[in-house]
N, CA, C and O atoms as a Tripos MOL2 file, in Angstrom:
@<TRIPOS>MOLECULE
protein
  204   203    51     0     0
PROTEIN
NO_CHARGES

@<TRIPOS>ATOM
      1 N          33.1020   32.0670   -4.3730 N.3       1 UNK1
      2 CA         32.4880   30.7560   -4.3920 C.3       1 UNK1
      3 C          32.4550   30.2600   -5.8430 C.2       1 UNK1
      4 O          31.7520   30.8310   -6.6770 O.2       1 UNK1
      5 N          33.1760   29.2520   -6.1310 N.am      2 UNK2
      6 CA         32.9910   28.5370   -7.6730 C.3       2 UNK2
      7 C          31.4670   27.8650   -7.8660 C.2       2 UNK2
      8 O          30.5020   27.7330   -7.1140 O.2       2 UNK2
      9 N          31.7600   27.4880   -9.3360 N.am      3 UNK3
     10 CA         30.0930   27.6690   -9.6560 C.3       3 UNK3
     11 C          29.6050   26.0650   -9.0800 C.2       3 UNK3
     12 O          28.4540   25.8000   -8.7310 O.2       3 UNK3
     13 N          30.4980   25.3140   -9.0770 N.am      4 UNK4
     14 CA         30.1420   24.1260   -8.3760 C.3       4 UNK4
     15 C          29.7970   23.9770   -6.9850 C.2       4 UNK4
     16 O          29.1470   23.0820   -6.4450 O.2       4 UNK4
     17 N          30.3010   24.9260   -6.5290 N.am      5 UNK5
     18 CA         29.7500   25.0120   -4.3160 C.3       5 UNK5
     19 C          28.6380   25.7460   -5.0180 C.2       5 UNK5
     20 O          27.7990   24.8470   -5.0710 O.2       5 UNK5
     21 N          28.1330   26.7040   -5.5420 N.am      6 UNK6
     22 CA         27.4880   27.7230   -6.2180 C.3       6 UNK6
     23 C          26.1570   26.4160   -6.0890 C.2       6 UNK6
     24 O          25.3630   26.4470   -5.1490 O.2       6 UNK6
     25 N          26.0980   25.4180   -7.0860 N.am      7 UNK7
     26 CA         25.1560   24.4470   -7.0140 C.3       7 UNK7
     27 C          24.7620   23.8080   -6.4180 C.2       7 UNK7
     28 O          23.5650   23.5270   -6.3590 O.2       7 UNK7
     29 N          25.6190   23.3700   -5.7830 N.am      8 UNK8
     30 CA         25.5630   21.8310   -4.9220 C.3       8 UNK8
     31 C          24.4590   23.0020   -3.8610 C.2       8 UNK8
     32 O          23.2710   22.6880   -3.9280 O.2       8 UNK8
     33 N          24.7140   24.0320   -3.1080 N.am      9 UNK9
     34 CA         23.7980   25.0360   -2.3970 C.3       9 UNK9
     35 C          22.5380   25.2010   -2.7060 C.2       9 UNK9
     36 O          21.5690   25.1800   -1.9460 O.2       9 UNK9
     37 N          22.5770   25.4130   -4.1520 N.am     10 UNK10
     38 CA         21.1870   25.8990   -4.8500 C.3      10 UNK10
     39 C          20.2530   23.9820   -4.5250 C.2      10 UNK10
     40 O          19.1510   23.9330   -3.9800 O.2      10 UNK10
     41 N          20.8620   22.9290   -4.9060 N.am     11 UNK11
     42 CA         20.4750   22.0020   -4.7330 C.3      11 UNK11
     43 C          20.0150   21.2020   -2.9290 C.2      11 UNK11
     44 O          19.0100   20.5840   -2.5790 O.2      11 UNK11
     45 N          21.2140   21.5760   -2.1950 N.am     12 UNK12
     46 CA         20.4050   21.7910   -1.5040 C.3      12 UNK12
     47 C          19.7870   22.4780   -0.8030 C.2      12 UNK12
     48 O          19.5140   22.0660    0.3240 O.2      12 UNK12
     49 N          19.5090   23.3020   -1.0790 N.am     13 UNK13
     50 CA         17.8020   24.6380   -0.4420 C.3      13 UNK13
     51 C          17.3280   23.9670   -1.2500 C.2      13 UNK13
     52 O          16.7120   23.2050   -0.5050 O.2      13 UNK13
     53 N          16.9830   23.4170   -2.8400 N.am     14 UNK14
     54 CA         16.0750   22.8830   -2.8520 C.3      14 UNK14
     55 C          15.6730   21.2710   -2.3820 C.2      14 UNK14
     56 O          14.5550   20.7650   -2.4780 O.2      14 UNK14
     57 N          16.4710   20.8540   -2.0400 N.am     15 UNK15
     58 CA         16.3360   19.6350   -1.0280 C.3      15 UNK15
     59 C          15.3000   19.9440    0.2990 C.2      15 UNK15
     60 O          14.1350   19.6430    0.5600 O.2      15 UNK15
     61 N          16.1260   20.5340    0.8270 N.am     16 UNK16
     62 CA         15.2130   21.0800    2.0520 C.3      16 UNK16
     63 C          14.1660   21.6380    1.8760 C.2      16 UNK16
     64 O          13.3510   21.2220    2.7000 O.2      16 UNK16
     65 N          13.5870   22.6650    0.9640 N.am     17 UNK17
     66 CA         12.4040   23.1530    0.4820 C.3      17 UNK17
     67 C          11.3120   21.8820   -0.3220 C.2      17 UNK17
     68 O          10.1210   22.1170   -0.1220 O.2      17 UNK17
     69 N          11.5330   20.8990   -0.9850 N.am     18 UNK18
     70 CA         11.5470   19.8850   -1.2970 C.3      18 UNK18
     71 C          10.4410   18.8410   -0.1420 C.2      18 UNK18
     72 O           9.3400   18.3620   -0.4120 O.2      18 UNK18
     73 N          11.3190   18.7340    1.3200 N.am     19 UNK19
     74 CA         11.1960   18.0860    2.4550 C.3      19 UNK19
     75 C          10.0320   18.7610    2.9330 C.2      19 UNK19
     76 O           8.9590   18.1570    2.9370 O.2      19 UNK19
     77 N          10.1210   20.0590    3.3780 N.am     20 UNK20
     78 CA          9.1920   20.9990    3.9600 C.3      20 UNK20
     79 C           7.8620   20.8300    2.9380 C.2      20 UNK20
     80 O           6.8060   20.3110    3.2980 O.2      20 UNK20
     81 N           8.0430   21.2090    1.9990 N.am     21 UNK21
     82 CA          7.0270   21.5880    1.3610 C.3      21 UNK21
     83 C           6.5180   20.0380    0.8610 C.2      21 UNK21
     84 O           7.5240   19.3300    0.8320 O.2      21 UNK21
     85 N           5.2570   19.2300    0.4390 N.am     22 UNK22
     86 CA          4.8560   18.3180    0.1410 C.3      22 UNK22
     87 C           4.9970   17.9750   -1.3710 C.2      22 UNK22
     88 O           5.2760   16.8330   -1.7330 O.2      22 UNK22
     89 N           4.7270   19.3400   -2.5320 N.am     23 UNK23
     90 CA          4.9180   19.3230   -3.3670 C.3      23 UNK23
     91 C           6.7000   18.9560   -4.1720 C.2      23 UNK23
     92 O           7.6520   19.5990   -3.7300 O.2      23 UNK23
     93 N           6.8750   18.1880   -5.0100 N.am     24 UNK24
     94 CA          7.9900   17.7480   -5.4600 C.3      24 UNK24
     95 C           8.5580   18.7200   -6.2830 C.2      24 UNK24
     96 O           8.6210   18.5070   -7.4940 O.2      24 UNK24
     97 N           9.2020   20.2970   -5.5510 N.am     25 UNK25
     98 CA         10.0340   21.1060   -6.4020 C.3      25 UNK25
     99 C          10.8560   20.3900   -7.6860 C.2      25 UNK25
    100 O          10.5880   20.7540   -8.8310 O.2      25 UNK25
    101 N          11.5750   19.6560   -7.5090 N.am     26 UNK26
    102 CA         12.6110   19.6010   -8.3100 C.3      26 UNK26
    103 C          12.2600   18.8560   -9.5770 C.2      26 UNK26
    104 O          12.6490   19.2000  -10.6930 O.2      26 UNK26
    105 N          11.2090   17.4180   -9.2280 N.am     27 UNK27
    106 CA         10.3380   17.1060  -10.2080 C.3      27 UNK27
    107 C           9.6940   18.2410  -11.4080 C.2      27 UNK27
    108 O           9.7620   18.3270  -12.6340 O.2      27 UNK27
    109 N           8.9930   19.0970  -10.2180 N.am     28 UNK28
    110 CA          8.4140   20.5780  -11.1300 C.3      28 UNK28
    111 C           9.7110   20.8800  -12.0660 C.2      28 UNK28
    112 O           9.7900   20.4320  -13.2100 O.2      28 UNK28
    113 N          10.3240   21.3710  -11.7020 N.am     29 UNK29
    114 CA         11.7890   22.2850  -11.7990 C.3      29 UNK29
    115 C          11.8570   21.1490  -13.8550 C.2      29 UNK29
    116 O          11.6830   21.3740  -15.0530 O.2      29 UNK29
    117 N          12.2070   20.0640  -12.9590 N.am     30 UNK30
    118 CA         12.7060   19.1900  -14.0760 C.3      30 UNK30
    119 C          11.8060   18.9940  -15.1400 C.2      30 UNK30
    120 O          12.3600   18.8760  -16.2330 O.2      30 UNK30
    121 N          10.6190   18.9280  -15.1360 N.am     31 UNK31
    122 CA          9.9050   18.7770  -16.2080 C.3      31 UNK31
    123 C           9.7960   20.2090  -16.7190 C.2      31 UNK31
    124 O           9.7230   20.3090  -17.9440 O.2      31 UNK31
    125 N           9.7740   21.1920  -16.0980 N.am     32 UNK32
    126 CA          9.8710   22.5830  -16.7920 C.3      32 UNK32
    127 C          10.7970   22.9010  -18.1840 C.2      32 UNK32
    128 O          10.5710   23.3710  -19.2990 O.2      32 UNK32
    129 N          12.0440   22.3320  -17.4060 N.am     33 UNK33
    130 CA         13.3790   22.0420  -18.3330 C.3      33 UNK33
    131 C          13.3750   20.9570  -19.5530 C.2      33 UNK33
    132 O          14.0820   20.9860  -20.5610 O.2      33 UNK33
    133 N          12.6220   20.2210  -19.2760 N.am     34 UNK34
    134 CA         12.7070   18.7920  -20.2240 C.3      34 UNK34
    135 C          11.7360   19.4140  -21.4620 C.2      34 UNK34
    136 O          12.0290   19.1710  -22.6330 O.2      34 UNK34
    137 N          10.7030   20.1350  -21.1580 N.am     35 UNK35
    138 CA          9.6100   20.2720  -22.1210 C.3      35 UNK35
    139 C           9.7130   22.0450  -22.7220 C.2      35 UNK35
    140 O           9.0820   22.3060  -23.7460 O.2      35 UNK35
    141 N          10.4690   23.1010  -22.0780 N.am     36 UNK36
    142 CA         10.6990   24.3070  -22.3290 C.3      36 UNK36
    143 C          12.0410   24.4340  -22.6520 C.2      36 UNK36
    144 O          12.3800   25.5560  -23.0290 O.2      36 UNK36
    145 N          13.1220   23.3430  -22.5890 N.am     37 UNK37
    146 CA         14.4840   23.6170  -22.7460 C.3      37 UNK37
    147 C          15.0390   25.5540  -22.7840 C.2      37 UNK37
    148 O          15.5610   26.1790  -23.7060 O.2      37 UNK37
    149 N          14.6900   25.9590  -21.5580 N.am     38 UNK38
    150 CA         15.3160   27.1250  -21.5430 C.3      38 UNK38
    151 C          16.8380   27.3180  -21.8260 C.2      38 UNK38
    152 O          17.7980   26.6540  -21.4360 O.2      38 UNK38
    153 N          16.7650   28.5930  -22.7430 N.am     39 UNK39
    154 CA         18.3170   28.8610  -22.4040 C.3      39 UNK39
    155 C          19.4580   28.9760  -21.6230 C.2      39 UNK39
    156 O          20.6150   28.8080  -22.0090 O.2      39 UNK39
    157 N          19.0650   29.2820  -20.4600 N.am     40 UNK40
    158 CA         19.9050   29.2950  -19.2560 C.3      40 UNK40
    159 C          20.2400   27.9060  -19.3480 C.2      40 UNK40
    160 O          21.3600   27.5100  -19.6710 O.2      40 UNK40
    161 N          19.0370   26.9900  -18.9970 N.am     41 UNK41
    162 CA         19.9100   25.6780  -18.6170 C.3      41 UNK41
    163 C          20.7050   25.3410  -19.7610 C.2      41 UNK41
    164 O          21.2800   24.3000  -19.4440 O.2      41 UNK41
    165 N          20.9990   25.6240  -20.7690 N.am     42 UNK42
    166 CA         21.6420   24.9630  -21.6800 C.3      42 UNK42
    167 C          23.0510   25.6950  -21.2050 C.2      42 UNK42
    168 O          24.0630   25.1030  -20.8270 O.2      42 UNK42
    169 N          22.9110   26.8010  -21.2900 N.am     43 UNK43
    170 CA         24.3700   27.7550  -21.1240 C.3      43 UNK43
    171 C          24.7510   27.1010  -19.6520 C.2      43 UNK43
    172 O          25.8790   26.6090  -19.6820 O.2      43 UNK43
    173 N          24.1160   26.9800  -18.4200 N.am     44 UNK44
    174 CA         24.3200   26.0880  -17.3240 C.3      44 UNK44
    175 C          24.9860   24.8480  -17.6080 C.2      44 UNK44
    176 O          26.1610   24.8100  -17.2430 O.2      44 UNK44
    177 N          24.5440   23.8630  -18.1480 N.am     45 UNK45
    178 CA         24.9660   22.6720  -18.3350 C.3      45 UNK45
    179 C          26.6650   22.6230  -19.3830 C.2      45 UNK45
    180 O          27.5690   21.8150  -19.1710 O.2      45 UNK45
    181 N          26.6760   23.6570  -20.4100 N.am     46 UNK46
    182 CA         27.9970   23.7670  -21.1350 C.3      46 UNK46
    183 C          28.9200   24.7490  -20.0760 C.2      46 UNK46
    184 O          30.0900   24.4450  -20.3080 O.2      46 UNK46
    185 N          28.8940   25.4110  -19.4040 N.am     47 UNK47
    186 CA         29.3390   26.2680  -18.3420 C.3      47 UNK47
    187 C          29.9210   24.9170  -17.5390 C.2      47 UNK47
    188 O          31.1260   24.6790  -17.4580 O.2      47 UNK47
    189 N          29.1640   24.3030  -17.1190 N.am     48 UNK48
    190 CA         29.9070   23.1160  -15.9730 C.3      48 UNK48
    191 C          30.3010   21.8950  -16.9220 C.2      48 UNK48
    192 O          30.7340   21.0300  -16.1610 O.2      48 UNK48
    193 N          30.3430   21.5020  -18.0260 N.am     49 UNK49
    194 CA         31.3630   20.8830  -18.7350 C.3      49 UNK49
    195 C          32.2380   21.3540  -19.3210 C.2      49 UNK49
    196 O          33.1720   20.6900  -19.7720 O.2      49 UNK49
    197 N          32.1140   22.6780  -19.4460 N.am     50 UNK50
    198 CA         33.9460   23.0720  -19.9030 C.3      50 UNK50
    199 C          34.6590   23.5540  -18.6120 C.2      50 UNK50
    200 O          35.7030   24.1750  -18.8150 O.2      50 UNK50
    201 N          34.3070   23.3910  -17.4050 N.am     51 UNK51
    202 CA         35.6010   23.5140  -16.1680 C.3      51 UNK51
    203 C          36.0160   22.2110  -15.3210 C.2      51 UNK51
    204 O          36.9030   22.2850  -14.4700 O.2      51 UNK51
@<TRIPOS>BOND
     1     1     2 1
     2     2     3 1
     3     3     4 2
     4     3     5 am
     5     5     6 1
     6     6     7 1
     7     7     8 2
     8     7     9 am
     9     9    10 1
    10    10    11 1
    11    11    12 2
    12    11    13 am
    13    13    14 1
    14    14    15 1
    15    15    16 2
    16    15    17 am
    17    17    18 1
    18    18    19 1
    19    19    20 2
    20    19    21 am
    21    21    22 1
    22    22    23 1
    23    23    24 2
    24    23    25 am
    25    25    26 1
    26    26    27 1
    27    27    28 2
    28    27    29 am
    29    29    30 1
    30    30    31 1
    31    31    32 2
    32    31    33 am
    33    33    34 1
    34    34    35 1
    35    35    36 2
    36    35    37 am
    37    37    38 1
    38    38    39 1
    39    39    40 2
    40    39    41 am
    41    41    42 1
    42    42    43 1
    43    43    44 2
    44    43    45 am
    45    45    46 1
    46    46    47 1
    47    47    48 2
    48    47    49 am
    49    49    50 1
    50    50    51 1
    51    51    52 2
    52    51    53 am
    53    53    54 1
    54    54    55 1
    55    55    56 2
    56    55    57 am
    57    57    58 1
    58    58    59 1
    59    59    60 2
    60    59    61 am
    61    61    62 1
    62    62    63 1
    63    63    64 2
    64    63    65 am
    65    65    66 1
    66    66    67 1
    67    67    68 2
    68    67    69 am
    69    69    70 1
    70    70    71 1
    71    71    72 2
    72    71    73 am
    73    73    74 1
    74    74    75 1
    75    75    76 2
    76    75    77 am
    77    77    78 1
    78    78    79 1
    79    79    80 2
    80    79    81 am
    81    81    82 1
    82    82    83 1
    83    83    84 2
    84    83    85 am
    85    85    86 1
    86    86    87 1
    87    87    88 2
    88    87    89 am
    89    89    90 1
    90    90    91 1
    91    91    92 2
    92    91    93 am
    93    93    94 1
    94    94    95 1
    95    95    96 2
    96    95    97 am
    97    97    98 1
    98    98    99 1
    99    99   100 2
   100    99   101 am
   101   101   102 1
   102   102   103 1
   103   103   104 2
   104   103   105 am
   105   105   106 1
   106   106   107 1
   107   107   108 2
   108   107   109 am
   109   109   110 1
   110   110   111 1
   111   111   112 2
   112   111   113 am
   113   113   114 1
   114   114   115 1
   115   115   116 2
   116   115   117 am
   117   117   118 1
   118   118   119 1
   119   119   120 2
   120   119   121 am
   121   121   122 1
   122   122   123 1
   123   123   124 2
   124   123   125 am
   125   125   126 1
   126   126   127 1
   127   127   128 2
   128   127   129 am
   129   129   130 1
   130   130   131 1
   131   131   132 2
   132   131   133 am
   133   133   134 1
   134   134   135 1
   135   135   136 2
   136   135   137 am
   137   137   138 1
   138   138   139 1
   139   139   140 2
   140   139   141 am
   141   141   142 1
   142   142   143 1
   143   143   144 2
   144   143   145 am
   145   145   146 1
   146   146   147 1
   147   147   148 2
   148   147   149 am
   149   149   150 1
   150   150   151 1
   151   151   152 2
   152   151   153 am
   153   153   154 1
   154   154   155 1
   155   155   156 2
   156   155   157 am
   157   157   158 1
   158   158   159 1
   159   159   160 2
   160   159   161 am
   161   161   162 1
   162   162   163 1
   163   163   164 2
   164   163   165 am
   165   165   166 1
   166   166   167 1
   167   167   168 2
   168   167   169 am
   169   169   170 1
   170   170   171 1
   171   171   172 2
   172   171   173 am
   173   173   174 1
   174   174   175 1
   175   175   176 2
   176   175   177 am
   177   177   178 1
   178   178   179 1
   179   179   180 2
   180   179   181 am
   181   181   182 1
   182   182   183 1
   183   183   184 2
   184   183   185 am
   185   185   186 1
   186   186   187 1
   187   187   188 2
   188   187   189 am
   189   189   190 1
   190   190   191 1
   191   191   192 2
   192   191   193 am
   193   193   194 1
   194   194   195 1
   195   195   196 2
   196   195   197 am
   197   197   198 1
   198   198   199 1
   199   199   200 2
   200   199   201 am
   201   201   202 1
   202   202   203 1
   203   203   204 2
@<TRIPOS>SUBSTRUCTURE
     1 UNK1         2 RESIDUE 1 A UNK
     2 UNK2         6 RESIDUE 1 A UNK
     3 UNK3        10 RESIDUE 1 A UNK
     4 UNK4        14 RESIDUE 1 A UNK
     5 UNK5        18 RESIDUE 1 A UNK
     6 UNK6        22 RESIDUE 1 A UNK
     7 UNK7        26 RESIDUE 1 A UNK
     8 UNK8        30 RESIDUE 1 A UNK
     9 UNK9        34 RESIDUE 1 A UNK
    10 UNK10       38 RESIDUE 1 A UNK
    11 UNK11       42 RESIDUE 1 A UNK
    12 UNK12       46 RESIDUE 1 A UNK
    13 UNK13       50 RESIDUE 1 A UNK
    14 UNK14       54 RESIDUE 1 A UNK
    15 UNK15       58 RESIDUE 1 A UNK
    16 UNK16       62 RESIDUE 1 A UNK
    17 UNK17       66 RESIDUE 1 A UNK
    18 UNK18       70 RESIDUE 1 A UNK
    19 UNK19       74 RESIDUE 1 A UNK
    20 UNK20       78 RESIDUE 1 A UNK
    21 UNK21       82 RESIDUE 1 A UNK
    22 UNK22       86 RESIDUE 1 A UNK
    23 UNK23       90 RESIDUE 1 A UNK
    24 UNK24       94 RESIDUE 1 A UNK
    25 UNK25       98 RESIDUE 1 A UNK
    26 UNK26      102 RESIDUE 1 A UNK
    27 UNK27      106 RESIDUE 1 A UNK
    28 UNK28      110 RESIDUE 1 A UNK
    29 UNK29      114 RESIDUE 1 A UNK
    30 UNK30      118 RESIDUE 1 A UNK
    31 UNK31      122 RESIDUE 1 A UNK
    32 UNK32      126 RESIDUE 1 A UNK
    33 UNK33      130 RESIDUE 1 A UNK
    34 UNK34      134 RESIDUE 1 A UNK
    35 UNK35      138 RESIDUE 1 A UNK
    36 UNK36      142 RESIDUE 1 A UNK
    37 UNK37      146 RESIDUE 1 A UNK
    38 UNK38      150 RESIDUE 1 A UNK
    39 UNK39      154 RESIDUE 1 A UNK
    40 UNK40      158 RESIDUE 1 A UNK
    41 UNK41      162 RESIDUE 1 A UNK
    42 UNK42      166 RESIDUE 1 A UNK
    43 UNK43      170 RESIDUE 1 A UNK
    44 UNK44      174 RESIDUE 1 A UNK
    45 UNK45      178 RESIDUE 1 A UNK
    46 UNK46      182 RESIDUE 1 A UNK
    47 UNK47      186 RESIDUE 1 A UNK
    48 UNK48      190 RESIDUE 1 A UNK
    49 UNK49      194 RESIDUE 1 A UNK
    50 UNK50      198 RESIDUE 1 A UNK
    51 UNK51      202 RESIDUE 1 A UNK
């Protein structure tokens, strides 16, 4: 599985988890990232612009 089906998956389970649940995962998710800039997401985000 390439890392792009790889995501689009991860995105939606959290879609659907998202729906189910009342609380706004991805909102969470996103402000986590915006204000902690973890490493992963950085290596994530250069990982899917160089393919």
């Amino acid at each position: 599985m390439t890392k792009k089906i790889q995501m689009l998956v991860y995105v939606i389970i959290l879609a659907v988890f998202d729906t189910v649940i009342p609380i706004p995962m991805t909102a969470l998710i996103f402000i986590y990232v915006i204000f902690q800039k973890p490493q992963w997401f950085r290596d994530w985000v250069e990982e899917i612009y160089r393919s």
